[in-house]
C-alpha positions as CSV (number, residue, x, y, z in Angstrom):
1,X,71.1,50.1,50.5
2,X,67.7,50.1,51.4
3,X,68.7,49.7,56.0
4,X,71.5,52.5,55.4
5,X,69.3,55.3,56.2
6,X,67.4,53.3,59.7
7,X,71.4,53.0,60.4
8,X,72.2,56.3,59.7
9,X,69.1,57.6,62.1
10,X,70.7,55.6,64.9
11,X,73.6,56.4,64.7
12,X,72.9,60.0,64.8
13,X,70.4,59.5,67.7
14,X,73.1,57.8,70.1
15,X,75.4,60.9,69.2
16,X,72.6,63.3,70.2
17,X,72.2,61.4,73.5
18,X,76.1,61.0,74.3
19,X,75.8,65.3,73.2
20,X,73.6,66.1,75.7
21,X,74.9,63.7,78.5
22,X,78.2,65.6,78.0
23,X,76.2,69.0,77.8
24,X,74.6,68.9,81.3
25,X,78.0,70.8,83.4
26,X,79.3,70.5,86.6
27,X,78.4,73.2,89.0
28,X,80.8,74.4,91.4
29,X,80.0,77.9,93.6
30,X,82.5,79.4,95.3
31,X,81.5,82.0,98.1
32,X,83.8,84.6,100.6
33,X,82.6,86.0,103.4
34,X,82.2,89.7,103.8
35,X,83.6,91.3,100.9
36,X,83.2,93.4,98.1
37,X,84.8,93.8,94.8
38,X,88.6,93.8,96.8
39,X,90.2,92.4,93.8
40,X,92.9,93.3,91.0
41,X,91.0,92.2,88.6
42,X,87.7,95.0,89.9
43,X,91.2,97.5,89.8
44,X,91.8,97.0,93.3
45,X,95.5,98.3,93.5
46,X,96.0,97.2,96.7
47,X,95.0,93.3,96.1
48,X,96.7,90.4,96.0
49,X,94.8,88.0,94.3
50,X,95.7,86.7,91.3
51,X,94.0,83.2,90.7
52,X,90.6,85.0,90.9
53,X,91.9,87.5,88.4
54,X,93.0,84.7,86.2
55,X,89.4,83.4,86.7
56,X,88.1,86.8,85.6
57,X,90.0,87.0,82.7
58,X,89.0,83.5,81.7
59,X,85.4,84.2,81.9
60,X,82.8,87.0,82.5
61,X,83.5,89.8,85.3
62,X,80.3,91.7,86.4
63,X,81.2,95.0,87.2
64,X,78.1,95.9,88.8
65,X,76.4,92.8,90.4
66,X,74.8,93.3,94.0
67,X,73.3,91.3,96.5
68,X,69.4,91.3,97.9
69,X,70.5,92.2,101.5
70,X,73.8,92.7,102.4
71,X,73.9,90.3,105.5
72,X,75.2,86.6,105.7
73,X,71.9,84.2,106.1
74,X,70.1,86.2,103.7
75,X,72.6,86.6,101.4
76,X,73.1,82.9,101.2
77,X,69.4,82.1,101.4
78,X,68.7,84.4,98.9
79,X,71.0,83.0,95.9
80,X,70.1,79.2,97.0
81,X,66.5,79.6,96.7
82,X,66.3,82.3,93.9
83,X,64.5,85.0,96.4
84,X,64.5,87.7,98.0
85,X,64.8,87.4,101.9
86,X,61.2,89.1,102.6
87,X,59.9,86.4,99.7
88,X,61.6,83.1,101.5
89,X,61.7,84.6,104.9
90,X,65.6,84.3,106.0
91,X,65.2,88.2,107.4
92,X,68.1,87.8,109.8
93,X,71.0,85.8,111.3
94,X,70.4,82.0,111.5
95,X,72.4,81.9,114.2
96,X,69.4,84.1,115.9
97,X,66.9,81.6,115.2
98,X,65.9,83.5,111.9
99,X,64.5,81.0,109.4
100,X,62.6,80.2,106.3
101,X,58.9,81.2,106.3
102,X,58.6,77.7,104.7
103,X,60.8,74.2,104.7
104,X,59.6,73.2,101.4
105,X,61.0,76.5,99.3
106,X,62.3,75.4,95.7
107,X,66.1,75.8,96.0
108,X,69.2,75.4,93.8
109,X,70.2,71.6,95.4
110,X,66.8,70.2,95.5
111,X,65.7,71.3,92.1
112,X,69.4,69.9,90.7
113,X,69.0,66.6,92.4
114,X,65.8,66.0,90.7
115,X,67.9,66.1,87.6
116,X,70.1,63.3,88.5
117,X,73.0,66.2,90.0
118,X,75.1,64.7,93.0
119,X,75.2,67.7,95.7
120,X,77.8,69.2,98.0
121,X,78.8,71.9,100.3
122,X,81.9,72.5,102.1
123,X,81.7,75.5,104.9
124,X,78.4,77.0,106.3
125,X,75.2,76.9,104.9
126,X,74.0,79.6,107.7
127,X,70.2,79.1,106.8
128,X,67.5,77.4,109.4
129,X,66.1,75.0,108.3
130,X,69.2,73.1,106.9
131,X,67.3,70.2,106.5
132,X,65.4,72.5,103.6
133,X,68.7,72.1,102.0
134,X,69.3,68.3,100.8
135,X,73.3,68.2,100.1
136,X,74.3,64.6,99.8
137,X,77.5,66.1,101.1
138,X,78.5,68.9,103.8
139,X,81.9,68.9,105.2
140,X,83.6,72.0,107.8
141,X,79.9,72.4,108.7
142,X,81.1,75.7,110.9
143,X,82.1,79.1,109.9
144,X,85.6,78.6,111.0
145,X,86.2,82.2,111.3
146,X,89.6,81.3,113.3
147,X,90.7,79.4,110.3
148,X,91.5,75.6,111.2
149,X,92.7,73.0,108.5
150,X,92.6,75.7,105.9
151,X,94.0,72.7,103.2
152,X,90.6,70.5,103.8
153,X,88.8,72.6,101.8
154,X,90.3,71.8,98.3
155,X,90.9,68.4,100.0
156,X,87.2,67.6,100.7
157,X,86.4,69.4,97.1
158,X,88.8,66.3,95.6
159,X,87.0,63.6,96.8
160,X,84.0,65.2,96.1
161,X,84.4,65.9,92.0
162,X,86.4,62.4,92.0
163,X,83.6,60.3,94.0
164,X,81.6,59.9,90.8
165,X,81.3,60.6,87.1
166,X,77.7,62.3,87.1
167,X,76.9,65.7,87.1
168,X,77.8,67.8,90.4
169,X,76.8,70.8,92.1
170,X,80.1,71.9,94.5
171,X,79.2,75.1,97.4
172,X,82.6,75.5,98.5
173,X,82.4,78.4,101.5
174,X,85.1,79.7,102.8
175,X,85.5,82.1,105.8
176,X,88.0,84.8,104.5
177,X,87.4,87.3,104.5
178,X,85.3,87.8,107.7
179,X,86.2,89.3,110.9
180,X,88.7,88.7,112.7
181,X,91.0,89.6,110.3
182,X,94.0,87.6,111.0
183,X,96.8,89.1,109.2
184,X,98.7,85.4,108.5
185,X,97.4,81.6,109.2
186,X,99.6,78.2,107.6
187,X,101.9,80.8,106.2
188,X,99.0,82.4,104.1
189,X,99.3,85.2,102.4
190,X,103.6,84.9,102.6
191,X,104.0,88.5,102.9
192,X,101.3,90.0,104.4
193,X,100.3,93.7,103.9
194,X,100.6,96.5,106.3
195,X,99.3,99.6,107.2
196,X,101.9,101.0,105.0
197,X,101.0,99.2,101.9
198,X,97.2,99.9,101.7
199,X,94.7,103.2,101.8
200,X,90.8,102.7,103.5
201,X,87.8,101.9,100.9
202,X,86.6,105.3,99.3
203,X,83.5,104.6,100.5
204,X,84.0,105.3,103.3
205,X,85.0,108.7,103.1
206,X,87.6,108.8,106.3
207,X,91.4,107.6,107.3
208,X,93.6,107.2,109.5
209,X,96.8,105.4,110.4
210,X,95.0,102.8,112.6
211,X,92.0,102.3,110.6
212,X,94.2,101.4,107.7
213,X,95.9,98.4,109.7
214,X,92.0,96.9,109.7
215,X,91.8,97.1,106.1
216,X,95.5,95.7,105.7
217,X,94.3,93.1,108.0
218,X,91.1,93.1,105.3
219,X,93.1,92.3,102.0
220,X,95.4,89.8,103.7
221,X,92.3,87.9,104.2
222,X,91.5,88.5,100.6
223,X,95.1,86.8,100.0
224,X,94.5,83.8,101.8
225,X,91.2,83.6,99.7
226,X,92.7,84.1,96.7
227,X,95.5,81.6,97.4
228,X,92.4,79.0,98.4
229,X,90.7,79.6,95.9
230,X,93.8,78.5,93.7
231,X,94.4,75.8,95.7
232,X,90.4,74.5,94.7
233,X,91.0,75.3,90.8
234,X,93.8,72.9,90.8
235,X,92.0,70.0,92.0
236,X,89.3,70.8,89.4
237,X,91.9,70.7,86.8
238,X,93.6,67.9,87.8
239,X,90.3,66.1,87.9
240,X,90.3,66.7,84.5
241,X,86.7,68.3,84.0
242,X,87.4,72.0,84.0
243,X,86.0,72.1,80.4
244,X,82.8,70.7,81.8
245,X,82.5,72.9,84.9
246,X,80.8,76.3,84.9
247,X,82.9,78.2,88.1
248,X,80.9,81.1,89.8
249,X,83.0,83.2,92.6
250,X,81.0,85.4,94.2
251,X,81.3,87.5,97.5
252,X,78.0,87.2,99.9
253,X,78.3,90.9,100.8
254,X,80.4,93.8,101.3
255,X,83.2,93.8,103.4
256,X,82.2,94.8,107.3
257,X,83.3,98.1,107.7
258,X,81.5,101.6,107.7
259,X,78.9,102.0,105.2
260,X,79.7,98.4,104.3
261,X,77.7,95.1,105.6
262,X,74.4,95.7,106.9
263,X,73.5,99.1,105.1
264,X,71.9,99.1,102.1
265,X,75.1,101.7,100.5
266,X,76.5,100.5,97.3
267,X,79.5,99.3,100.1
268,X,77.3,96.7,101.7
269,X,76.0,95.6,98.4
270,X,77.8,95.5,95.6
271,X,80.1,92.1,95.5
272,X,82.4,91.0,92.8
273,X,81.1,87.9,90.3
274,X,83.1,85.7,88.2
275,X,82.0,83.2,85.9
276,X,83.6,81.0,83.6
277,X,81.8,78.1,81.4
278,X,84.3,77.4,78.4
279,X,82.8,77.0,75.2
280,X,79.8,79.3,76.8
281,X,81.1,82.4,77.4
282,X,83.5,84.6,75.9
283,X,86.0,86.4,78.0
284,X,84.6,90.4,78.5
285,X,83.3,92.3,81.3
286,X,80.0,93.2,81.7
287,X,78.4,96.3,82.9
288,X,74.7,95.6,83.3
289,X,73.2,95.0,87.1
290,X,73.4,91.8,87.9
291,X,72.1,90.1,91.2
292,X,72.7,86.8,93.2
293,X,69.2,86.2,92.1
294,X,70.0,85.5,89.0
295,X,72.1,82.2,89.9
296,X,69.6,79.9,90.4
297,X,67.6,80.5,87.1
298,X,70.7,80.5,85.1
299,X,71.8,77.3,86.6
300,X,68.5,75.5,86.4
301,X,68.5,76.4,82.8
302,X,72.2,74.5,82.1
303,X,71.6,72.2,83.8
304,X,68.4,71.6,81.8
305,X,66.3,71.3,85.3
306,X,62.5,72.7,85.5
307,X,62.4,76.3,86.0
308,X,61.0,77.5,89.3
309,X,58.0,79.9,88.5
310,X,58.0,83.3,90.3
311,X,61.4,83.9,90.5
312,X,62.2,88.0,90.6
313,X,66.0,86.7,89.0
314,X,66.7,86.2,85.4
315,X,68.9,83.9,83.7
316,X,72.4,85.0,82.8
317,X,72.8,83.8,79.3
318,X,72.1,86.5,77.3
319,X,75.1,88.2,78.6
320,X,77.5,85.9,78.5
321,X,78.2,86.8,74.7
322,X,79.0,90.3,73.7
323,X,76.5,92.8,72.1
324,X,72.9,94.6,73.0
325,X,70.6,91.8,74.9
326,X,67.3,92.9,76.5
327,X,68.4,93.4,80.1
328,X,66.8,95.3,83.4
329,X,67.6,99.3,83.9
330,X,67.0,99.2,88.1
331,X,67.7,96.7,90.6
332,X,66.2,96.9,94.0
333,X,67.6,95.3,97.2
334,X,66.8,95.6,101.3
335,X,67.5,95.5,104.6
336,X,65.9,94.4,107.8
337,X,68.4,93.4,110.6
338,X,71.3,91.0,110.9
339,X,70.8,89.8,114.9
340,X,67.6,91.3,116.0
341,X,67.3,94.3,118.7
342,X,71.0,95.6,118.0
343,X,70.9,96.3,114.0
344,X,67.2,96.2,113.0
345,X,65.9,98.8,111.0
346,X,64.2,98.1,107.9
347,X,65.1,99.6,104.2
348,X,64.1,99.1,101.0
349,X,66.2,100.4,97.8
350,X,66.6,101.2,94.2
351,X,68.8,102.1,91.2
352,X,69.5,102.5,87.6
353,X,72.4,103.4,86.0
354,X,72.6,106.7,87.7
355,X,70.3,107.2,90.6
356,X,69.4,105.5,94.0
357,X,66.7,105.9,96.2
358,X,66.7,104.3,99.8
359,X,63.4,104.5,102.1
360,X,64.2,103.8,105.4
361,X,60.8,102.3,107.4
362,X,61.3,104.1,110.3
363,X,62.7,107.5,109.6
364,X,63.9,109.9,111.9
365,X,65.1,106.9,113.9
366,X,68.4,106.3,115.7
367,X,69.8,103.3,113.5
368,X,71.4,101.3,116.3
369,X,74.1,99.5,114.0
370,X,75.6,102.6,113.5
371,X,77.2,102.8,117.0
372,X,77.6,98.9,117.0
373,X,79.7,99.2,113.9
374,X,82.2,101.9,115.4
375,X,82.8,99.8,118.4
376,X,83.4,96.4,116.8
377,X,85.6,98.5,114.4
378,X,87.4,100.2,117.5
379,X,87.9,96.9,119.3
380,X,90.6,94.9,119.2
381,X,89.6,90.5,119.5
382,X,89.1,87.9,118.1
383,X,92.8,86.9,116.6
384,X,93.1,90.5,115.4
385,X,96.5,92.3,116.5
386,X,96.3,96.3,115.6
387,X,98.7,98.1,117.8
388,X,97.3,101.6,117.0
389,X,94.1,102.9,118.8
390,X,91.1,103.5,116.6
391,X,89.1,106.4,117.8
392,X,86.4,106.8,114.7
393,X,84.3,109.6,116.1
394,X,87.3,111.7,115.9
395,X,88.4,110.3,112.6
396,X,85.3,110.8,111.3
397,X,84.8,114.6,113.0
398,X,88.2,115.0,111.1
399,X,86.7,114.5,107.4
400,X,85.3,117.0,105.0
401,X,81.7,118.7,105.6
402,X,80.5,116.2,103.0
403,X,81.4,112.9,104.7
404,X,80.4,114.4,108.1
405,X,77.0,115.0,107.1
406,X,76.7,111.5,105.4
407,X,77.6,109.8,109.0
408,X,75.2,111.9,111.0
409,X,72.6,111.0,107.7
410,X,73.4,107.6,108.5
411,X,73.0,107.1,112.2
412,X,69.6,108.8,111.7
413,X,68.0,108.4,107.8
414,X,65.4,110.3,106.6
415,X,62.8,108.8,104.9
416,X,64.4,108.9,101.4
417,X,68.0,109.0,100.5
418,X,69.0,110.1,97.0
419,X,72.0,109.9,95.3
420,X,73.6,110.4,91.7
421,X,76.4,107.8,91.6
422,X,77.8,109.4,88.3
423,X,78.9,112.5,89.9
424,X,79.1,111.1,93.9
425,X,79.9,106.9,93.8
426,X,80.1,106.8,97.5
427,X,76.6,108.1,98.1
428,X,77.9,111.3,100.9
429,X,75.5,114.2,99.1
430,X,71.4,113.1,99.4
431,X,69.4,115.3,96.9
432,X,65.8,113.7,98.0
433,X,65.4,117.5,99.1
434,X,66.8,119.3,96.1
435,X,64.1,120.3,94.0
436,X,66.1,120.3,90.8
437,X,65.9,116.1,91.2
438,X,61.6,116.0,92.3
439,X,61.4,113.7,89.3
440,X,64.0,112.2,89.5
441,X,62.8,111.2,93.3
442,X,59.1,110.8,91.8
443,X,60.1,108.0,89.2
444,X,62.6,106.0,91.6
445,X,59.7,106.4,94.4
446,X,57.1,104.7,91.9
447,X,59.2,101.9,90.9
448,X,60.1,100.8,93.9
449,X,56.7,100.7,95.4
450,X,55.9,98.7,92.0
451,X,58.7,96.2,93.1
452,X,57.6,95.8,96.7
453,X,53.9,95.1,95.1
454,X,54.9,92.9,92.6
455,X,56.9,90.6,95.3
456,X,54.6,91.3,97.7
457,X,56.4,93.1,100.7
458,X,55.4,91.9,103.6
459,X,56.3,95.2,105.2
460,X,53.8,97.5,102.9
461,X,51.0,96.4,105.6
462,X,51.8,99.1,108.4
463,X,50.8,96.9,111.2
464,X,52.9,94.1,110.3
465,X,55.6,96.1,110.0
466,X,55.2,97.5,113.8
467,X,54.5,93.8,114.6
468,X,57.4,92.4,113.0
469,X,59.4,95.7,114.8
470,X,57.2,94.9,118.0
471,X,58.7,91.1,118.2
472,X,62.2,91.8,116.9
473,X,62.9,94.8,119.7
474,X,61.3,91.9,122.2
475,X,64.7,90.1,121.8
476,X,67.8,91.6,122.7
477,X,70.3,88.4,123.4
478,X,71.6,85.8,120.8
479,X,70.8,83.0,123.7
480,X,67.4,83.9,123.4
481,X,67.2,84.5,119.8
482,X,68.4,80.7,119.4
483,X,65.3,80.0,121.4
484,X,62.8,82.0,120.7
485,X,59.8,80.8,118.8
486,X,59.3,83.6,116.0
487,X,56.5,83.9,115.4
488,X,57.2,86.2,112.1
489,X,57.1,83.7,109.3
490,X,53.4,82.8,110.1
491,X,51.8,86.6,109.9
492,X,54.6,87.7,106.9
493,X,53.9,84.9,104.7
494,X,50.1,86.0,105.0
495,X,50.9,88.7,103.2
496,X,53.8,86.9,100.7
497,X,50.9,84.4,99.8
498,X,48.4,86.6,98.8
C-alpha cells in the first residue's frame, strides 16, 4: 500500500499534461474585405448568409465591435500586431509603399510560433514588411479581387489543418466583399440579388434606383462569402477538430461606399465579429465595444503564449460568459489616408455608449476622398455590370436638409464633429456647436487627448504632423508610392518611442 499514493501522483500528473496538451486550440481567422455588419444574423434583412449566421448563433456575436482605422493595411496590421496603426506604423496602403515603423513588432504568428503553433495564411497579408510576418504557410498570396479558383481556399485550408496534429493558427482571407462587385462567379451566390430585392445602407442617408444595383451587387458578394465561408467550416469539421478550434470572422472595415471605408463614421468602422470556442463560450450577443485590438491578447492568452506588454487591446474572456464583467465605456479609433495625396487627411475619434467626437487635423479643409469616393461609386469597371447611371450629386441634392448638410460637413469637417447615436445612429446632425452638449464636447475632448497621450500620437507634435502632411502630399502616383523611400517611420517613431 505503501507505493499506491507515488502511483496515484503519476498518474494524475500525466492526465494534467495530456489536459493541457489538448487545452492549447487551434486558431483559425477568417477575414472579408470591405464590409460591415451586412449579415442576417446583425438583422440584415436583405442578407444571404446563413453559415455565418449559424456561426453566430453557435458562439458570441459582438454587436458593437469596430476597427482602429477603417482602411485595409491598417486594418490588418492592426489586429496582427495588437496596435494601433500610428503605434506599429502601417498608416496607409502597402501597396503605396506604406510600412511598419519597425520589422521586429511583436505579432500574432511570431508570438504563436514561439509556443510550438504551426502558422498559415491563405489570401493577402497587405502589410510591408511581409517578412515581419513568419507564416510557415501562405497560399493565393494576391487579393484576387476578380475572384480566380474560388474552391482553393477551403482546399489549401485542408491540407493545412490535415498536415499535422499540433496546434495551428489558420488566416484565411478572402476577397468578397471588395470592389468590383461582381454580381455571380462559379455559380456563386445561385440567385443573385437585384436592384429590386435590396434598399441602400441607412447610413448613408440617400437612394436611388442605380445606387441600389451597387449595393445588390454588395450583398451578392456577401453571398459568395457566406457560401465560402461554409465551404471552409466543412473542412474543419470533417478534419474532425472543430471542438478544438476557436473560429473568429471578422470584417476588416466597412463596406466602400459613402460614409463607409476610409471615414472615421460608425459606416467605415463598425464590422461584424463572430466567435465560437465550444466548451468556452456560451451562445449570447454581446453589446460592449469591442475592437480588433483585442484579438491578439485574447489569443495569446489561449493559447497560453507570453503576453505582449503595451498592448492598448484587452483580452476577450471576460465576455465570453454572460453577466456584469469590468469592461471599457469609450473606444477611440483613426484615420490618416489609404493611398497617399488622393485620401489623406488625418482624424482621430471617440465614443461611449451614446456620444462620438471626431477631430479632424486639418479643419476647414477640402477632404479629397470625398470627391474620389462619388467617382469610383459613379463608375462603372472592374467586372461590375450596372446598367443605370449613377449621378450622386443629384441624388444626394435630392435628400432631406439633414443628410445634405452631413455631405457638405463631410467634404469639408470642422474641427470637431459630435453626435448622439441614441437619437441619430447615422451621425447626419453635429452638436459640437450646440451649447446644450459643451460638456458633453468637454469630456469626450479630454479623453481623447488622454488616449492620444497615453499611446503616444505621433501627430500631437504640430510639426510632425505638417511633416508627415508635407511628405504624404509630395506623392501623388501609386508608381511612385511603390518607390518612394518614406521617410515617415524614422521621425513618427521618435515620438512613439518616447
Amino acid at each position: 500500500m505503501r507505493y499506491a499514493k507515488p502511483i496515484l501522483i503519476l498518474v494524475c500528473l500525466f492526465v494534467t499534461d495530456a489536459r493541457l496538451a489538448e487545452a492549447k486550440p487551434n486558431i483559425l481567422l477568417i477575414v472579408s474585405e470591405d464590409n460591415g455588419p451586412e449579415l442576417g444574423c446583425y438583422g440584415d434583412r436583405f442578407a444571404r448568409t446563413p453559415h455565418l449566421d449559424q456561426l453566430a448563433a453557435n458562439g458570441i456575436l459582438f454587436r458593437r465591435a469596430f476597427v482602429p482605422q477603417a482602411g485595409c493595411s491598417q486594418s490588418r496590421a492592426s489586429f496582427l500586431t495588437g496596435l494601433y496603426p500610428h503605434q506599429n506604423g502601417q498608416i496607409g496602403l502597402a501597396t503605396w509603399g506604406f510600412r511598419l515603423y519597425r520589422g521586429d513588432t511583436p505579432n500574432l504568428p511570431r508570438s504563436l510560433k514561439e509556443v510550438d503553433y504551426r502558422t498559415g495564411i491563405i489570401g493577402k497579408l497587405h502589410i510591408n514588411p511581409a517578412s515581419a510576418f513568419p507564416f510557415d504557410m501562405h497560399e493565393i498570396d494576391s487579393a484576387n479581387f476578380q475572384r480566380t479558383e474560388l474552391s482553393e481556399y477551403a482546399s489549401q485550408a485542408e491540407k493545412f489543418i490535415n498536415a499535422s496534429e499540433k496546434p495551428f493558427f489558420l488566416s484565411v482571407n478572402y476577397p468578397d466583399a471588395h470592389r468590383p462587385w461582381i454580381a455571380q462567379v462559379e455559380g456563386l451566390p445561385e440567385k443573385p440579388q437585384t436592384r429590386e430585392d435590396v434598399k441602400v445602407m441607412e447610413y448613408m442617408g440617400i437612394d436611388s434606383p442605380a445606387f441600389r444595383e451597387r449595393v445588390a451587387d454588395h450583398y451578392n458578394c456577401m453571398s459568395r462569402l457566406d457560401s465560402l465561408v461554409g465551404d471552409l467550416l466543412a473542412v474543419l469539421d470533417q478534419s474532425g477538430k472543430s471542438d478544438s478550434t476557436i473560429v473568429i470572422y471578422i470584417g476588416d472595415h466597412g463596406a466602400d461606399m459613402l460614409r463607409g471605408k476610409r471615414t472615421c463614421y460608425e459606416g467605415g468602422l463598425r464590422i461584424p465579429m463572430l466567435i465560437r470556442w465550444p466548451g468556452h463560450i456560451t451562445p449570447q450577443i454581446c453589446d460592449e465595444l469591442v475592437s480588433t485590438l483585442d484579438l491578439m491578447p485574447t489569443l495569446l492568452d489561449a493559447a497560453g503564449a507570453v503576453d505582449v506588454v503595451g498592448l492598448p487591446g484587452a483580452k476577450l474572456q471576460p465576455l465570453f460568459q454572460p453577466g456584469a464583467a469590468s469592461w471599457r465605456t469609450h473606444y477611440c479609433a483613426e484615420y490618416h489616408m489609404h493611398a497617399a495625396a488622393p485620401n489623406y487627411f488625418p482624424q482621430r475619434c471617440i465614443r461611449g455608449d451614446r456620444y462620438k467626437l471626431i477631430e479632424s487635423l486639418l479643419p476647414n479643409t477640402i477632404h479629397p476622398d470625398y470627391d474620389i469616393t462619388l467617382e469610383k461609386l459613379q463608375a462603372n469597371k472592374g467586372g461590375e455590370n450596372h446598367a443605370a447611371n449613377l449621378d450622386l450629386d443629384a441624388v444626394i441634392a435630392a435628400a432631406r436638409s439633414e443628410v445634405r448638410s452631413a455631405y457638405a460637413l463631410m467634404r469639408k469637417p470642422p474641427r470637431y464633429q459630435l453626435y448622439d447615436l441614441e437619437e441619430d445612429p447615422h451621425e447626419f446632425r453635429n452638436l459640437a456647436g450646440d451649447p446644450r452638449y459643451a460638456d458633453v464636447l468637454s469630456d469626450l475632448q479630454q479623453r481623447l487627448d488622454q488616449w492620444r497621450h497615453e499611446t503616444n500620437d505621433p501627430l500631437l507634435d504640430p510639426q510632425k504632423l505638417r511633416k508627415l502632411t508635407k511628405e504624404v502630399r509630395s506623392v501623388k502616383k501609386k508608381s511612385i508610392g511603390k518607390k518612394h523611400a518614406w521617410k515617415y517611420p524614422d521621425y513618427l517613431l521618435e515620438a512613439v518611442s518616447e
